[in-house]
Every structure is written in structure tokens, then in C-alpha cells.
N, C-alpha and C positions, 0 to 999 in steps of 0.2 A: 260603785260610788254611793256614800249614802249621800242624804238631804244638805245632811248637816255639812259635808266635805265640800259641796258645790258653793253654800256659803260662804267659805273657806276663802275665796275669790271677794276683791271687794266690790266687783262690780254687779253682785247680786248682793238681794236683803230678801229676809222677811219679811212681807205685812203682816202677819198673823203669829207674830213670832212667841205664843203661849202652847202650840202645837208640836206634836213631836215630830224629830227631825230625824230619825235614826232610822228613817225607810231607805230601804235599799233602792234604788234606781237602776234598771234592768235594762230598760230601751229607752228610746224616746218615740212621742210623735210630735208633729205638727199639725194643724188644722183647723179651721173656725166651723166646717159644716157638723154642727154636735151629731146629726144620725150616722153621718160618714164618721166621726173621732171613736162612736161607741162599737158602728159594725168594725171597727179596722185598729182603734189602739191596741196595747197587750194591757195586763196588768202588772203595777209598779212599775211605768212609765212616769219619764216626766214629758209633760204636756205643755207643748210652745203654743197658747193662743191667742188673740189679742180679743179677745171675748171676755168680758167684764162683768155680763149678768148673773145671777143664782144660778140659770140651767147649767152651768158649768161646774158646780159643786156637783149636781144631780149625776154628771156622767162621769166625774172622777169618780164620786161615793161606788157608784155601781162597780165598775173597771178596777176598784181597788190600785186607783192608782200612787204614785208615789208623792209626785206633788203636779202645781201647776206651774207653769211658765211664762207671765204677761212681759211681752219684748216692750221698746220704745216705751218706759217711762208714762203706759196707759193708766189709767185712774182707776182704780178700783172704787167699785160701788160698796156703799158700808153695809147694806143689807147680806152681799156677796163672802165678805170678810166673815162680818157674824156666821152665818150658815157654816162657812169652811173650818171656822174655829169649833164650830160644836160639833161637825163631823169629822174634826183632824187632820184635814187635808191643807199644808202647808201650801203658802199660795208665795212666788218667788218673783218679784220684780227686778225691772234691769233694764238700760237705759240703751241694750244692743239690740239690734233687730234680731227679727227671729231666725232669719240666712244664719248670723254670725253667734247665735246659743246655739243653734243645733252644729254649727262646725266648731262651736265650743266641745258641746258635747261628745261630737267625733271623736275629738284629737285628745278624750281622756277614756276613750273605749266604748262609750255608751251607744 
């Protein structure tokens, strides 16, 4: 499933929606502890976290992941925005908990 197909669904958006959307998504994870997300995600993952800060750009960038995941209608910070737009990493809000994106995810393969 790419970025852009998860969209697809109205219950996600982009915030960062000038990024590109055509990453393939291969797994998923879940996680807030970033050293535990960076030893343990794949890459081109998408990432369910309710972590708001820049360090979250940091460990997508590295991980080469696909995008990120913030459940529960969390706020992004606009410092956070900015960073993830100038390193491409689409950042996916959505107003489900993160239990009911990752059994999103499930139930379309990932």
C-alpha cells in the first residue's frame, strides 16, 4: 500500500501535504520509546506514534521510513511539520487510536 492509498480513507489527512506520497509501506510499527522505534522498526514502515516532537523526524529520516502515524487527533508541533516537509517524510493524522490504525493496517495487509 502506498502513502497516498491510506489517504484514500477519510479518516486520515496529511499535515504536510506538499510531500510525496508514493512511498510504499511495507510494515508497520508502533512505539513512543524513539531508541526502542530506531533499534526495532523496518524500513518504509509506517509509524503509529503519539510523539509530536522534531526527534521524530530524526528517526523516520534515518529508518527511511514511509511515513508517520499521530493517532487521537494529537497536535503537531510546527517546528516538527517544517523539518518533516524538508526531509519528505509525510506525517498522517487521524482522529483513531493507535490499537484501531495498526488493526487498520492489519486488515489491508501491512
Amino acid at each position: 500500500m502506498k502513502v497516498k492509498e491510506l489517504l484514500a480513507d477519510a479518516r486520515f489527512a496529511c499535515a504536510n501535504n506538499t510531500v510525496s506520497l508514493d512511498r510504499e509501506i511495507e510494515s508497520g510499527y508502533v512505539g513512543d520509546l524513539l531508541s526502542w522505534v530506531m533499534a526495532n522498526a523496518d524500513n518504509n514502515c509506517a509509524w503509529v506514534t503519539i510523539q509530536t516532537h522534531m526527534n521524530i523526524i530524526a528517526v523516520a529520516t534515518l529508518l527511511e521510513m514511509a511515513c508517520i502515524i499521530i493517532p487521537e487527533g494529537a497536535e503537531i508541533e510546527e517546528d516538527t511539520l517544517a523539518k518533516a516537509t524538508e526531509e519528505n517524510i509525510p506525517i498522517i493524522t487521524t482522529e483513531m487510536n493507535a490499537y484501531q490504525v495498526c488493526t487498520f493496517l492489519g486488515e489491508k495487509g501491512i
